[in-house]
Backbone as CSV, one residue per row, in Angstrom:
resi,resn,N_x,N_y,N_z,CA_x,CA_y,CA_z,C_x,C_y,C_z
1,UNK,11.657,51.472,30.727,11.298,50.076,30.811,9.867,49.865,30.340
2,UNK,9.076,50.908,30.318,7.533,50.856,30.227,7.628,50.859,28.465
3,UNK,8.331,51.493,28.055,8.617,51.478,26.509,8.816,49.980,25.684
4,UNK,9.633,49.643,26.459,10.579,48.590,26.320,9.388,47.338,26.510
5,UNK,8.651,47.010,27.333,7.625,46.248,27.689,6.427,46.124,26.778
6,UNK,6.154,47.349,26.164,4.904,47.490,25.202,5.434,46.767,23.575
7,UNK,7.031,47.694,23.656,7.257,47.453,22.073,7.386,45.633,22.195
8,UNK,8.474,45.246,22.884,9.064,43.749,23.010,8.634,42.643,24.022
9,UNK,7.612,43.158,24.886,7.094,41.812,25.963,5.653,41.764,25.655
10,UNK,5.052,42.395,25.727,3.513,43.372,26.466,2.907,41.512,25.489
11,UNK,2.851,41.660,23.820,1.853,40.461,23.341,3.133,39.378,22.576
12,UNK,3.964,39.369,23.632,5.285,37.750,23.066,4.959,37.199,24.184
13,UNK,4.573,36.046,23.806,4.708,34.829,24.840,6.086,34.455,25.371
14,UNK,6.892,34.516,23.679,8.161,33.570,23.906,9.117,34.933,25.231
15,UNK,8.512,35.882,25.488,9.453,37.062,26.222,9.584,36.342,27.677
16,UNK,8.447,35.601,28.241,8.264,35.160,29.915,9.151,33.803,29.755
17,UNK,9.597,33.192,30.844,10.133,31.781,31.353,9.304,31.237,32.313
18,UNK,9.070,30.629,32.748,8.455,29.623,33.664,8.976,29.870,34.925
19,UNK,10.377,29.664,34.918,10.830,29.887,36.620,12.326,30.409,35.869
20,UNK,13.219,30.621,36.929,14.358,31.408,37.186,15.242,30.424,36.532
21,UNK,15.287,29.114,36.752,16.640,28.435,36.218,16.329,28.464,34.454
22,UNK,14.895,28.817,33.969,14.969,28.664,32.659,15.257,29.754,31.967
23,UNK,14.984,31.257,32.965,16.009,32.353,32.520,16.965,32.281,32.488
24,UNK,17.961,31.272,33.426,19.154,31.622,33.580,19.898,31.018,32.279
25,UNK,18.629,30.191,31.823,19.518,29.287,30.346,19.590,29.714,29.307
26,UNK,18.334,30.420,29.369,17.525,31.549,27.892,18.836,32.872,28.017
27,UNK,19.377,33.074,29.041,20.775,33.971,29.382,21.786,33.023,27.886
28,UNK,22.309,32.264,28.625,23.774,31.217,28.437,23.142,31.226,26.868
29,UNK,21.877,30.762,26.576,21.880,30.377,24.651,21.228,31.612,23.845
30,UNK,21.067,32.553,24.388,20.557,33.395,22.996,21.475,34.925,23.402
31,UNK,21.092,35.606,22.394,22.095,36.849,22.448,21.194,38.186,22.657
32,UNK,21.806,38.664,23.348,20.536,39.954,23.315,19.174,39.792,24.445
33,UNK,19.850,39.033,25.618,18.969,38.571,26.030,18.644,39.300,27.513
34,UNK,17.605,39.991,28.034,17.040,40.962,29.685,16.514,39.620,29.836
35,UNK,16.585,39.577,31.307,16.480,38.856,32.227,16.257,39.401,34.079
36,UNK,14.969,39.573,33.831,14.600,40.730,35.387,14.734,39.412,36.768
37,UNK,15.716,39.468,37.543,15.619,38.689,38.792,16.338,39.080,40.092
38,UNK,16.464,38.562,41.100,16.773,39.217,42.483,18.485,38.542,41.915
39,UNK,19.807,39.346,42.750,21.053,39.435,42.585,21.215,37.533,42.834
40,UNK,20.592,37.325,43.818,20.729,36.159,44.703,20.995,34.659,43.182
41,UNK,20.286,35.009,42.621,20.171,33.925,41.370,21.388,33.895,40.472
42,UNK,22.437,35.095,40.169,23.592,34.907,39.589,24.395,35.829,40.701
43,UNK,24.574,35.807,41.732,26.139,35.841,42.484,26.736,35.296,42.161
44,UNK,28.391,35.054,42.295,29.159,34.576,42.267,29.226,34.020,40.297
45,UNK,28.245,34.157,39.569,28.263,33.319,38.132,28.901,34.651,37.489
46,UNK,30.156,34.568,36.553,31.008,35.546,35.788,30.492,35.448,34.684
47,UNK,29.371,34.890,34.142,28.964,34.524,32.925,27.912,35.706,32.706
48,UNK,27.558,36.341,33.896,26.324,37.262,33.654,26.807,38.793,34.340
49,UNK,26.062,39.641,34.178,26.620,40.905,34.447,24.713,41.277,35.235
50,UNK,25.484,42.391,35.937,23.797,42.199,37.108,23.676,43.997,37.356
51,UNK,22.774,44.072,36.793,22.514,45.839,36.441,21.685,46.482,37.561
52,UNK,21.927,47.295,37.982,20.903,47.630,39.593,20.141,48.735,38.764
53,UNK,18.585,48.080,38.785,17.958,48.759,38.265,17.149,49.975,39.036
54,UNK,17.632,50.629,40.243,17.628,51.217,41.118,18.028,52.599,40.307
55,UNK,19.099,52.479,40.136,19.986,53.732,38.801,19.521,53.942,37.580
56,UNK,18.479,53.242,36.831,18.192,53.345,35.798,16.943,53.667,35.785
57,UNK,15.907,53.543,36.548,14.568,53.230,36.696,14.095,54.438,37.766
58,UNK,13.619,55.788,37.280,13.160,56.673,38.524,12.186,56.220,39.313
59,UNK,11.613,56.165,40.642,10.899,55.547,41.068,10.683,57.440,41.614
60,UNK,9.063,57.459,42.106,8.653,58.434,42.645,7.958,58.244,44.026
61,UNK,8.014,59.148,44.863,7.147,59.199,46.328,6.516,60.679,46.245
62,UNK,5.495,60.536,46.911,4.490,61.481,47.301,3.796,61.150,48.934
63,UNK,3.471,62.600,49.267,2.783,62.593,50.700,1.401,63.962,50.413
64,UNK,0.441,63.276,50.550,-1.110,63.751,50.666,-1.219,64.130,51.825
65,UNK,-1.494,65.460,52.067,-2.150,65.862,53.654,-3.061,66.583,53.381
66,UNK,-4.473,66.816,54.185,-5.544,66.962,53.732,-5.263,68.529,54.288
67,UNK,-6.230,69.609,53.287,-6.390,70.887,53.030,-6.311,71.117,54.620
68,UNK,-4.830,72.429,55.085,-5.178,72.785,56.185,-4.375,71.733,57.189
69,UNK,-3.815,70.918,57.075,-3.261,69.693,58.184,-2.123,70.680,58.783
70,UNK,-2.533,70.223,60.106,-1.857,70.332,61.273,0.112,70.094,61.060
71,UNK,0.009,68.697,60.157,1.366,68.255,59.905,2.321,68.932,58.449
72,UNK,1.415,69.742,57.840,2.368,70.507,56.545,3.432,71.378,57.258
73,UNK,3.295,72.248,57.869,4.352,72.924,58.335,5.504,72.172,58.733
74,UNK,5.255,70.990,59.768,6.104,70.118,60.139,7.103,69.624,59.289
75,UNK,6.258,68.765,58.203,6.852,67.992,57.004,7.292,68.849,55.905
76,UNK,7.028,70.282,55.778,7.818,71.289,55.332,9.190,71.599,55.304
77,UNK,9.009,71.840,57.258,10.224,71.878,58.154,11.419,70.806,57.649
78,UNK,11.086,69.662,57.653,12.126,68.278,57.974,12.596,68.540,56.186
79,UNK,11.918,68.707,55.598,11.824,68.180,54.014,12.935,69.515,53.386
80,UNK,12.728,70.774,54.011,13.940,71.710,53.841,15.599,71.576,54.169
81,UNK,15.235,70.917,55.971,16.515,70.705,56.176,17.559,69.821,55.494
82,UNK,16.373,68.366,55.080,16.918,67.457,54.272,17.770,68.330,53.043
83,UNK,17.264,68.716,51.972,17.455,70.040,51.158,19.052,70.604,51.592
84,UNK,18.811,71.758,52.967,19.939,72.163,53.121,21.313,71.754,53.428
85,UNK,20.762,70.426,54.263,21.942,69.785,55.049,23.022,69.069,54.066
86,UNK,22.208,68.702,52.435,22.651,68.023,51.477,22.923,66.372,51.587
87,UNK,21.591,66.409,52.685,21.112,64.916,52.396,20.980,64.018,51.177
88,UNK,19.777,65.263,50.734,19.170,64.614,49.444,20.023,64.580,48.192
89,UNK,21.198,65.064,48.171,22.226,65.545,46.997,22.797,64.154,47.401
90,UNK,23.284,63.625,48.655,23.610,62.183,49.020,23.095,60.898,48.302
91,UNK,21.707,61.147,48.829,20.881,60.342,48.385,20.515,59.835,47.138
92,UNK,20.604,60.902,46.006,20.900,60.744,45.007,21.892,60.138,44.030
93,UNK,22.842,60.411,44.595,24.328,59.853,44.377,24.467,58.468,44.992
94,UNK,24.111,58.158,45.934,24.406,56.765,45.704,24.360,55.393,45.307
């Protein structure tokens, strides 16, 4: 998406809308047309197709504990079992 933003949004004016109902029109009249908004704005409309950008888009987390913390072993601990139990193989998948 960061690709996608530099080559085709980053210096087009005409890429932004004003508010949501004028995306939803810039949808209905041109072809080829992304449109980033919450599900809530086309439920129920068969005219649009609604992509969960959850699946497409890696998002990352991190945890900082300072040199020596009391809590690494701990958060070691939990972060393995997750691992073994095949939480995280879950988590992934859904």
């Amino acid at each position: 998406m960061q690709s996608y933003y530099q080559s085709s949004m980053k210096d087009n004016p005409n890429a932004w809308v004003p508010n949501a109902d004028d995306g939803l029109k810039r949808l209905q009249e041109e072809e080829k047309t992304l449109f980033f908004a919450g599900d809530l704005l086309v439920l129920g409309n068969k005219d649009f197709i609604v992509l969960d950008t959850i699946d497409a888009v890696p998002s990352y987390c991190a945890w900082a504990f300072q040199q020596n913390s009391e809590f690494t072993a701990f958060f070691n601990y939990h972060i393995l079992n997750i691992y073994e139990n095949g939480v995280w193989a879950r988590i992934l998948h859904v």
